[in-house]
C-alpha atoms as an extended CHARMM CRD file, in Angstrom:
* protein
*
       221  EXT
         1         1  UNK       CA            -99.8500000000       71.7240000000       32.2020000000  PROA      1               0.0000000000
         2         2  UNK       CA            -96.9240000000       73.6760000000       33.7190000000  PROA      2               0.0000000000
         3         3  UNK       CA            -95.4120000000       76.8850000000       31.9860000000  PROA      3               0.0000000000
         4         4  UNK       CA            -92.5930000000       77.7850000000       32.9500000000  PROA      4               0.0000000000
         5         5  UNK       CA            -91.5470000000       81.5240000000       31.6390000000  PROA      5               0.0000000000
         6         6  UNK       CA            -87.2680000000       81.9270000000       31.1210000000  PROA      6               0.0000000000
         7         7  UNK       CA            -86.1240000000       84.9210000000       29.7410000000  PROA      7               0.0000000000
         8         8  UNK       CA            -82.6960000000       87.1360000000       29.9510000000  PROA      8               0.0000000000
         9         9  UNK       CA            -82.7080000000       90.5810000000       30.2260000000  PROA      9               0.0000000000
        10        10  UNK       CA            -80.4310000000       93.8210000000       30.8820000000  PROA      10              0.0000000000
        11        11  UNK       CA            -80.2890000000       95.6910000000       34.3510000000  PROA      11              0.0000000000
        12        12  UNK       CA            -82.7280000000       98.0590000000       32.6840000000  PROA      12              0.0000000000
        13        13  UNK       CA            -85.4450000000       95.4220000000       32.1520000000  PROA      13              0.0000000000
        14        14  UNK       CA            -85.0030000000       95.2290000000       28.0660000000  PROA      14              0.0000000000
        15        15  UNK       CA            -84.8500000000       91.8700000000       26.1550000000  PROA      15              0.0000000000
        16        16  UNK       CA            -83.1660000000       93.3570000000       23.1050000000  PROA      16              0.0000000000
        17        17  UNK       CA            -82.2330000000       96.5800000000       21.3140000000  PROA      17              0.0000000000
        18        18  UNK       CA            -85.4570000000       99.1220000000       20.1600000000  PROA      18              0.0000000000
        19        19  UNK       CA            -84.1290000000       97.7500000000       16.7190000000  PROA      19              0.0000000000
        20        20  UNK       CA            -85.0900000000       94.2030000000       17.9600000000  PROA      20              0.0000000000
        21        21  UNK       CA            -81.3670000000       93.0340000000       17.5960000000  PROA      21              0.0000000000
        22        22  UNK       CA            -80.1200000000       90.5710000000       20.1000000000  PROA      22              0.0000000000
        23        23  UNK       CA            -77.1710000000       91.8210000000       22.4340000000  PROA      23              0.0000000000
        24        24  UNK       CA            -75.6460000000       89.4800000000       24.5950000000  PROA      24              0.0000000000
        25        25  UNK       CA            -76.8480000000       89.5640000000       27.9350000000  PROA      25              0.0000000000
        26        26  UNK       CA            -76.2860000000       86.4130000000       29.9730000000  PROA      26              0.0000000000
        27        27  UNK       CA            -72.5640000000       84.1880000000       29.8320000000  PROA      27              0.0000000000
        28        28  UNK       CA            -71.9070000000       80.4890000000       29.2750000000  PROA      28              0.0000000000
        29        29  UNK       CA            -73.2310000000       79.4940000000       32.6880000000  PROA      29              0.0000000000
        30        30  UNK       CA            -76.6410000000       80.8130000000       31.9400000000  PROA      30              0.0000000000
        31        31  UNK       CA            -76.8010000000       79.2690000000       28.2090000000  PROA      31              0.0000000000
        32        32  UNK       CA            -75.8510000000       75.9570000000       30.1920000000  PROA      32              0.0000000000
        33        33  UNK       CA            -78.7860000000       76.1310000000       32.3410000000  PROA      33              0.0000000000
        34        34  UNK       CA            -81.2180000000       77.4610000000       29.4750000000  PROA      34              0.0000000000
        35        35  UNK       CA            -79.9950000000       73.8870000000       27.8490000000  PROA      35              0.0000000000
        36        36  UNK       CA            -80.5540000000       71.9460000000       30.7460000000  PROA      36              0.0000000000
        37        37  UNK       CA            -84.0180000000       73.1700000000       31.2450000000  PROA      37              0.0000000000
        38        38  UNK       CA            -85.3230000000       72.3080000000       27.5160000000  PROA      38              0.0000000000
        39        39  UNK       CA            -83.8540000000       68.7100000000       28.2090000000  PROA      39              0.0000000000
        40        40  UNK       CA            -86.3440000000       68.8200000000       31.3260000000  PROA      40              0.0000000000
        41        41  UNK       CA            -89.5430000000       70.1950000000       28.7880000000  PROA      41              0.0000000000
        42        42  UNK       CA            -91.8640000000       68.9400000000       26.8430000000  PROA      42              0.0000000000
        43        43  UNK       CA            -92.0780000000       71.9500000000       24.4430000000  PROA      43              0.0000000000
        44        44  UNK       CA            -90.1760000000       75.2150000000       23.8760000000  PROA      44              0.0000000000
        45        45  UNK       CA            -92.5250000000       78.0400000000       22.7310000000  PROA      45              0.0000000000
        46        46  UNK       CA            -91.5330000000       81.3350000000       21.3840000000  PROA      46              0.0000000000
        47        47  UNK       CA            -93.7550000000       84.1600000000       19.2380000000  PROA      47              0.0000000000
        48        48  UNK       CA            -93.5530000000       84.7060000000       15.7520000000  PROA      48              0.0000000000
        49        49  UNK       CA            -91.5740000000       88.2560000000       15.9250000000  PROA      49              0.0000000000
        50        50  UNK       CA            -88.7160000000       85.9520000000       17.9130000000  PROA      50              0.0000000000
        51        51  UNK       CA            -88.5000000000       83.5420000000       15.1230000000  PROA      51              0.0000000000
        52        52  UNK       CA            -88.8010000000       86.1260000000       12.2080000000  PROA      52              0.0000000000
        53        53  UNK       CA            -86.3970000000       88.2420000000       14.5380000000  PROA      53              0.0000000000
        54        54  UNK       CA            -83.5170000000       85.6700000000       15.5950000000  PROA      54              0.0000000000
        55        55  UNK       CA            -84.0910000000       82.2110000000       13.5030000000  PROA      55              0.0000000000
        56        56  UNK       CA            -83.8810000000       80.1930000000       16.6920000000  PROA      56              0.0000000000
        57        57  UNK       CA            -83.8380000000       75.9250000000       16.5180000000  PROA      57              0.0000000000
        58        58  UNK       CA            -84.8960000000       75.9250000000       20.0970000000  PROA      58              0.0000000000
        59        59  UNK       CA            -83.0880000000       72.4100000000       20.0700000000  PROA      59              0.0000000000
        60        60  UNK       CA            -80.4720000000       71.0960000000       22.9070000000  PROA      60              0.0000000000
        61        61  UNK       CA            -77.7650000000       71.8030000000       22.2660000000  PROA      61              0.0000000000
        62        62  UNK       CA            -75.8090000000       69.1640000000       24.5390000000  PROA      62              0.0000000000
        63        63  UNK       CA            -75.6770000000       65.8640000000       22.5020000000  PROA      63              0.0000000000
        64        64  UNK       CA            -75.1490000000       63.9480000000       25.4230000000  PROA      64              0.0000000000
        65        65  UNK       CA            -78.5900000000       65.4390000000       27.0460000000  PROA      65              0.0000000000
        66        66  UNK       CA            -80.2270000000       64.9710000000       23.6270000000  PROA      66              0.0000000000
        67        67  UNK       CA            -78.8940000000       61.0770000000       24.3410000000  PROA      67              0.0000000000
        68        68  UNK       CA            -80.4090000000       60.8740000000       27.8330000000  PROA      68              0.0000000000
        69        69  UNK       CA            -84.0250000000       62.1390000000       26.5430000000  PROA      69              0.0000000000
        70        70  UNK       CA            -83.7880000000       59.3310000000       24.0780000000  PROA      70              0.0000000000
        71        71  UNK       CA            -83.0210000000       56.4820000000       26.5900000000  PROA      71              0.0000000000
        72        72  UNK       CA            -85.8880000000       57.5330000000       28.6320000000  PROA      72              0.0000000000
        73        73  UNK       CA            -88.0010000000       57.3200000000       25.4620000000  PROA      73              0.0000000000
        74        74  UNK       CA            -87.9180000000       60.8060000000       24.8970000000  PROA      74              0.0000000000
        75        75  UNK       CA            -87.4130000000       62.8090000000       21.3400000000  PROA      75              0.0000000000
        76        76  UNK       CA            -84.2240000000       64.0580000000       21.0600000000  PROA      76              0.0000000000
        77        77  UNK       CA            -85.1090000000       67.6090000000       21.1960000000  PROA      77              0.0000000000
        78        78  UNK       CA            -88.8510000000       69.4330000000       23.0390000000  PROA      78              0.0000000000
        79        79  UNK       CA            -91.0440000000       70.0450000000       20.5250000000  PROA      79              0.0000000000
        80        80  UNK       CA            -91.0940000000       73.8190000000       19.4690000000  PROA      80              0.0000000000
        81        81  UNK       CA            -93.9730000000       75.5720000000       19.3430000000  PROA      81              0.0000000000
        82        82  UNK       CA            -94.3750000000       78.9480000000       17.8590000000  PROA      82              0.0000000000
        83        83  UNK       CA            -97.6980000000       81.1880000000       18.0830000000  PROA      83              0.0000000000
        84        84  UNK       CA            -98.3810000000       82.6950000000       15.0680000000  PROA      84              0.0000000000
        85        85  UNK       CA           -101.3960000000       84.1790000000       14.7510000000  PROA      85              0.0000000000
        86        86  UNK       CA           -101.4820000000       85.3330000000       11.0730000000  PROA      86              0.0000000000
        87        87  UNK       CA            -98.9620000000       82.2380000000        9.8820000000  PROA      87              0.0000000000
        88        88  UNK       CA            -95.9160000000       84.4180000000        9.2010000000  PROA      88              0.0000000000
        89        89  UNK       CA            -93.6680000000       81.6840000000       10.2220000000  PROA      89              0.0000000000
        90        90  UNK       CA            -90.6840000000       80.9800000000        6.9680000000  PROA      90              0.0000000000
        91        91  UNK       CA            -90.8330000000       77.8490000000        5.6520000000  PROA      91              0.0000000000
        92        92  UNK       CA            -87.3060000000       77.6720000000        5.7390000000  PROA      92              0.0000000000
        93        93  UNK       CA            -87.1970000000       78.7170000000        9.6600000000  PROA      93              0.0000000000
        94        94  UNK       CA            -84.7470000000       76.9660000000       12.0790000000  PROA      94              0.0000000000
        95        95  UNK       CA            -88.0790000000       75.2400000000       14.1170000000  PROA      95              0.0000000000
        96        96  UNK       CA            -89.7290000000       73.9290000000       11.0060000000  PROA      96              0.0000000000
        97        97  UNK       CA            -86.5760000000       71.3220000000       10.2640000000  PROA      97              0.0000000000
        98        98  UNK       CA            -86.6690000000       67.7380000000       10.5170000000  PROA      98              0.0000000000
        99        99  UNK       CA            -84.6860000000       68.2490000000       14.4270000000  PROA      99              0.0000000000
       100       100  UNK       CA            -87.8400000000       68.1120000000       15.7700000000  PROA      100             0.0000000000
       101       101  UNK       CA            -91.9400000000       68.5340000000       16.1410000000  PROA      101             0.0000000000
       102       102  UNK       CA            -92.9890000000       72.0800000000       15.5590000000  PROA      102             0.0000000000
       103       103  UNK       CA            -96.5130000000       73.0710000000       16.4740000000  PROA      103             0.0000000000
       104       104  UNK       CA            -98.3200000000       76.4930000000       15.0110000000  PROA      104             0.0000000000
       105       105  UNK       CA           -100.9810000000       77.9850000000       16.6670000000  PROA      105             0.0000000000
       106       106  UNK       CA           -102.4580000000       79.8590000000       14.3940000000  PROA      106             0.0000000000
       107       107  UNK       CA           -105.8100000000       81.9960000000       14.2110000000  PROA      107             0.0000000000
       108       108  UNK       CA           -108.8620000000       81.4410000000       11.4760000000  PROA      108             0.0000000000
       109       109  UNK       CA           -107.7040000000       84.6630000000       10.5890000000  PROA      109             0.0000000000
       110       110  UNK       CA           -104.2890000000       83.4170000000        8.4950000000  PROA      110             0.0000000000
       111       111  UNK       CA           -104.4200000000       83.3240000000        4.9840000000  PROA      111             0.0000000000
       112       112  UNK       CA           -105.2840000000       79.4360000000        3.8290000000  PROA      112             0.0000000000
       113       113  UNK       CA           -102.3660000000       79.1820000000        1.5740000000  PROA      113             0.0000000000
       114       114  UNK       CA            -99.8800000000       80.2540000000        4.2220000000  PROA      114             0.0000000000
       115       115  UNK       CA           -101.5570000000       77.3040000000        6.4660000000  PROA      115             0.0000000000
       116       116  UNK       CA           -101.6500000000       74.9560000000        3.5830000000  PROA      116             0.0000000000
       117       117  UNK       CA            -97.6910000000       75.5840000000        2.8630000000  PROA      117             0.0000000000
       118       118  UNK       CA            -96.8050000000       75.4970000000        6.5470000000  PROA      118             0.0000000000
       119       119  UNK       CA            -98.7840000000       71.9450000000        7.1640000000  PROA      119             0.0000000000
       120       120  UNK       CA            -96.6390000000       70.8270000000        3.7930000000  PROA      120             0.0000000000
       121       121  UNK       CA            -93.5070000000       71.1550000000        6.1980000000  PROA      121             0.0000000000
       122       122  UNK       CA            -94.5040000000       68.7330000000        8.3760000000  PROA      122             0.0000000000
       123       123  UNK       CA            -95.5770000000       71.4390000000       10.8430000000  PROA      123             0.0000000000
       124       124  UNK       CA            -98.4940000000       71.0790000000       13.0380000000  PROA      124             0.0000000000
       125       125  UNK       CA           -101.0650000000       73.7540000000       13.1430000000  PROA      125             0.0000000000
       126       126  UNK       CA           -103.1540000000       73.8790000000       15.9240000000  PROA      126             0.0000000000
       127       127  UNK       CA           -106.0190000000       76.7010000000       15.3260000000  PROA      127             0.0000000000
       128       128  UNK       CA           -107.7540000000       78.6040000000       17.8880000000  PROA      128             0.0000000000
       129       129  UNK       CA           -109.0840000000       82.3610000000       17.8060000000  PROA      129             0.0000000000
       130       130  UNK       CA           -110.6690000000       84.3620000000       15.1020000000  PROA      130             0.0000000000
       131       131  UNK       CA           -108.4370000000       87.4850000000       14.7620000000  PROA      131             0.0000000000
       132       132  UNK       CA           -105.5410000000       86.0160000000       17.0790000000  PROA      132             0.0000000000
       133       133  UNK       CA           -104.7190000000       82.8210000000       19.1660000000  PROA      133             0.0000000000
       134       134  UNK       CA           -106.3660000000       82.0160000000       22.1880000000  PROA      134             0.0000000000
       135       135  UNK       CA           -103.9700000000       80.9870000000       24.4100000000  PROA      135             0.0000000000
       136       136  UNK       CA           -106.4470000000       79.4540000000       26.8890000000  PROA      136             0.0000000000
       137       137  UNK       CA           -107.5750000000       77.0210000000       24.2030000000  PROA      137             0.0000000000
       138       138  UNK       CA           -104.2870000000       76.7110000000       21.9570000000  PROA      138             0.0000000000
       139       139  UNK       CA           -102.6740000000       75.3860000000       25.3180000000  PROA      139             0.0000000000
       140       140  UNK       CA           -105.5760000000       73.3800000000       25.9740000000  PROA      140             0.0000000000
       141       141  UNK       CA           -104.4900000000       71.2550000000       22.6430000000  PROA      141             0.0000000000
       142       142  UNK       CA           -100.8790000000       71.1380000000       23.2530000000  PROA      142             0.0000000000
       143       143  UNK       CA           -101.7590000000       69.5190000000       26.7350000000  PROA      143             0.0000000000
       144       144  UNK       CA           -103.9740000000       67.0700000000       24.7820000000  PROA      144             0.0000000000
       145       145  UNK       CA           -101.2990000000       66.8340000000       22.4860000000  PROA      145             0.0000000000
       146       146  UNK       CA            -99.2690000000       64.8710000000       25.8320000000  PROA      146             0.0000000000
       147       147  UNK       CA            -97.4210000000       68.0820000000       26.1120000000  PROA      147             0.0000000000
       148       148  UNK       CA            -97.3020000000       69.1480000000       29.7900000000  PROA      148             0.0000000000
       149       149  UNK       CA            -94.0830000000       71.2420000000       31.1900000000  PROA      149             0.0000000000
       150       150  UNK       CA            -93.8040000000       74.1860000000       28.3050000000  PROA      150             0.0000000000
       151       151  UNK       CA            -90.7890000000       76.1550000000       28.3340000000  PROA      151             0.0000000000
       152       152  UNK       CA            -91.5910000000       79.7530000000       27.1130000000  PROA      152             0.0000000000
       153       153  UNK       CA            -88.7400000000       82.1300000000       26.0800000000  PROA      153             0.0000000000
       154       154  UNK       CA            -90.1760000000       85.1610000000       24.2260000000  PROA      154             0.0000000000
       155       155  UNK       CA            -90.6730000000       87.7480000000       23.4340000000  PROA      155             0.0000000000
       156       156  UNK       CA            -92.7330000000       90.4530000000       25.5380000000  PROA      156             0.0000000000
       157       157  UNK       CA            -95.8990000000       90.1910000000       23.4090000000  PROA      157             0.0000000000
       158       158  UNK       CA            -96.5660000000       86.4960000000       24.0180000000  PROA      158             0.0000000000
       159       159  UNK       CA            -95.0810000000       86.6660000000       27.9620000000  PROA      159             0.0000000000
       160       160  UNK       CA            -97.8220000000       89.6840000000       28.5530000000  PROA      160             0.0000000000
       161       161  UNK       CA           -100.8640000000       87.1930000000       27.1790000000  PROA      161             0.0000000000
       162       162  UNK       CA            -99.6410000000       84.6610000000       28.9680000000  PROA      162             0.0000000000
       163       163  UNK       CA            -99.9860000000       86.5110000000       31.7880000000  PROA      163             0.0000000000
       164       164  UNK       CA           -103.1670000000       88.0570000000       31.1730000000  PROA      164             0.0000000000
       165       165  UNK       CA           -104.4540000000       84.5350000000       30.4780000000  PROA      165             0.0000000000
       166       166  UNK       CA           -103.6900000000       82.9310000000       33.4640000000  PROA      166             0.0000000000
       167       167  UNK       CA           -101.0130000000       80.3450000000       32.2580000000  PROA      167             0.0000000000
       168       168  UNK       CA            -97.9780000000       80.7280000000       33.9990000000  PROA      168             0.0000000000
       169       169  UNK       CA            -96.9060000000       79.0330000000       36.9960000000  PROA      169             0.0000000000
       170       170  UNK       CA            -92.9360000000       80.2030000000       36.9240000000  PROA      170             0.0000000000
       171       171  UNK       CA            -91.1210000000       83.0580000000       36.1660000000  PROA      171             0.0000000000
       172       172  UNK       CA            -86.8810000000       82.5400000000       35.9370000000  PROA      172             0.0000000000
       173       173  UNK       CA            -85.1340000000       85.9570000000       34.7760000000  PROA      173             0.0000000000
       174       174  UNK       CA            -81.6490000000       85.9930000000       34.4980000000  PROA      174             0.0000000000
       175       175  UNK       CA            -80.4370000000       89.7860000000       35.1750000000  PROA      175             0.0000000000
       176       176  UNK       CA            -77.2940000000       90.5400000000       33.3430000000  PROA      176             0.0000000000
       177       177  UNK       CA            -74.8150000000       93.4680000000       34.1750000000  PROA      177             0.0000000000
       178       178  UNK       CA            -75.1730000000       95.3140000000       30.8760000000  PROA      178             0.0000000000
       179       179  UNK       CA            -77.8090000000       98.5290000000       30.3580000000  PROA      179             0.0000000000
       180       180  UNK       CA            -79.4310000000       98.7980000000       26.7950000000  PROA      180             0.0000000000
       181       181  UNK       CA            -81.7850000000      101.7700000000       27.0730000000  PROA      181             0.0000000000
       182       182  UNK       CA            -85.0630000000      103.0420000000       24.6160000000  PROA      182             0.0000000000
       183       183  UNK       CA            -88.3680000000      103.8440000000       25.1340000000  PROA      183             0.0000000000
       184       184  UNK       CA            -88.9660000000      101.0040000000       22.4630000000  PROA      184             0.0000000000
       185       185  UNK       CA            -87.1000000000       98.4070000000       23.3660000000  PROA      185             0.0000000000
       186       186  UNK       CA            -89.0050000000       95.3330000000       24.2940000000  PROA      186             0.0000000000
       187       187  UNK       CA            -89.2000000000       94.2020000000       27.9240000000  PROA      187             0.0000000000
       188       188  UNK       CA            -90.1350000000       91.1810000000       29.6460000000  PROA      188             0.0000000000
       189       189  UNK       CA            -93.6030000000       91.2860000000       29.3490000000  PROA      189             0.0000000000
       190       190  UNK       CA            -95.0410000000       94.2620000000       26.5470000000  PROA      190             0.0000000000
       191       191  UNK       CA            -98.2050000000       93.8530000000       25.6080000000  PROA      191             0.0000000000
       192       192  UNK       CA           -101.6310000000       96.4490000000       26.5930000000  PROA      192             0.0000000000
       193       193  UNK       CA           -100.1410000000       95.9490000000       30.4220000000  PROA      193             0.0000000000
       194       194  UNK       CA           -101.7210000000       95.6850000000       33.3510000000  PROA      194             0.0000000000
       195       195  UNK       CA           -103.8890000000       98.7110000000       34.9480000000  PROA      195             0.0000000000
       196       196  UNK       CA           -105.3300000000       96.4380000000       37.8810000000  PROA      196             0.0000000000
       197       197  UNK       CA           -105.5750000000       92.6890000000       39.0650000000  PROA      197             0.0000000000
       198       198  UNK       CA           -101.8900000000       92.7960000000       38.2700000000  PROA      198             0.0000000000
       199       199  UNK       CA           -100.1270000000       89.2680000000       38.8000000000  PROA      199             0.0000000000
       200       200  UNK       CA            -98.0640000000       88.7950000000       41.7960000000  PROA      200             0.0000000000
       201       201  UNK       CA            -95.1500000000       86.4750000000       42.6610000000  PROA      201             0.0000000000
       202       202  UNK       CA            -93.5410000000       84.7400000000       45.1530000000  PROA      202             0.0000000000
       203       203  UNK       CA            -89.6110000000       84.6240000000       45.6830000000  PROA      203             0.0000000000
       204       204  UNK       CA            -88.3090000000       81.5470000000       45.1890000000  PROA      204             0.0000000000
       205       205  UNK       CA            -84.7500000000       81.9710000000       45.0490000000  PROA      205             0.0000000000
       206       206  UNK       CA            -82.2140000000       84.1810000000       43.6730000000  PROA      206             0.0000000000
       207       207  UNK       CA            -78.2530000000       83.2850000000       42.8380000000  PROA      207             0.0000000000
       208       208  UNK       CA            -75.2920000000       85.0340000000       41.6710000000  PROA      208             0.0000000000
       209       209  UNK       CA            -74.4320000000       83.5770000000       37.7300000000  PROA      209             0.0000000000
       210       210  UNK       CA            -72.4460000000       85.1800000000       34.8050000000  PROA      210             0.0000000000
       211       211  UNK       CA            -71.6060000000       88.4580000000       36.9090000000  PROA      211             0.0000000000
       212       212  UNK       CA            -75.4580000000       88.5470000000       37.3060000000  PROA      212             0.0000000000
       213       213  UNK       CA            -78.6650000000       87.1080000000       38.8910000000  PROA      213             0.0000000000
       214       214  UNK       CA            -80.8260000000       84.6120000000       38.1640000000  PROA      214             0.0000000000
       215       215  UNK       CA            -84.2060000000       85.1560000000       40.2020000000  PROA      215             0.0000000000
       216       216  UNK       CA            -86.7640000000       82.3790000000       40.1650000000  PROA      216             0.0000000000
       217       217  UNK       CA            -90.3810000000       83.3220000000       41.0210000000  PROA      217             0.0000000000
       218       218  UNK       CA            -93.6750000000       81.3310000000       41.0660000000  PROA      218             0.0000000000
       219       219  UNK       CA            -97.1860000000       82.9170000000       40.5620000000  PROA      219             0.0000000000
       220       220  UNK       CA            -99.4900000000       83.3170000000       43.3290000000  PROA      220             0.0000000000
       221       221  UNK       CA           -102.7120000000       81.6830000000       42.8670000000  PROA      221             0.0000000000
């Protein structure tokens, strides 16, 4: 499997507001590429505060690249996954309609009727981890699942596991020219952080784009 991190952030380093409210940070050139990039994917993968947070479909939104994926025998539209440790996911969310498959990872810990009402959507739970998911083995299933290159675009929480865990082979953060500010606003990758055996990257490349900078990085084995 290949994960690919993508996320957008101010000059200061924050992903949103400390009230968790979106502001725009990147321009039409960077939403183009963002679209472009889940036509390449397998999956798009987001945490649970992003969906309860913003109500994303993580679909393509091009039509014409939604065509191409199907004449290569393709869905339409990556399948979303969201992880979701305690279930918490609507059942009227944006990633559990019919525009594509939507996996759950999900921990033993979730309440049984949230599962049960969840699975009744058509979603796919995948369950690994007492208390919370374990990435290591949740990912594990989605690559059985024929799922290999896995888009991930939020939040911090997830990004920092993924980290921890090991998974992540690329890191693309688009730098836009706006400051947001607060303690408590979330950044790239929140989480317990790291106090040694920190992860380090390798510059890839870097590019001017929407009056900022996109800066691609890989992780150094």
């Amino acid at each position: 499997m290949h994960v690919i991190v993508n996320a957008a952030m101010s000059a200061d380093g924050k992903l949103s507001t400390r009230e968790r409210v979106q502001h725009a940070i990147s321009g039409p050139d960077d939403f183009e590429r963002v679209d472009r990039l889940r036509t390449e994917c397998d999956a798009v993968v987001v945490g649970v505060g992003t969906v309860l947070a913003d109500d994303p479909s993580l679909t393509v939104k091009s039509s014409t690249r939604r065509d191409e994926r199907v004449e290569t025998g393709q869905p339409a539209n990556p399948a979303r996954v969201v992880a979701d440790s305690r279930a918490r996911t609507p059942t009227d969310a944006s990633v559990v309609n019919d525009d594509a498959e939507t996996y759950l990872l999900v921990s033993e810990n979730a309440p049984a009727d949230r599962r049960a009402e969840l699975a009744s959507n058509d979603a796919r739970l995948v369950t690994a981890g007492a208390e919370r998911v374990d990435l290591l083995v949740a990912f594990a299933a989605l690559q059985e699942a024929g799922l290999e290159t896995v888009l991930v675009e939020g939040g911090g929480e997830l990004i920092f596991s993924l980290f921890e865990c090991g998974l992540v082979d690329e890191l693309y953060t688009f730098v836009g020219p706006t400051v947001i500010g607060g303690r408590d606003a979330p950044t790239l990758a929140d989480g317990d952080g790291f106090v040694d055996s920190f992860p380090e990257l390798s510059l890839d490349r870097v590019e001017e784009l929407d009056e900022g900078v996109l800066i691609r990085w890989t992780l150094r084995r």
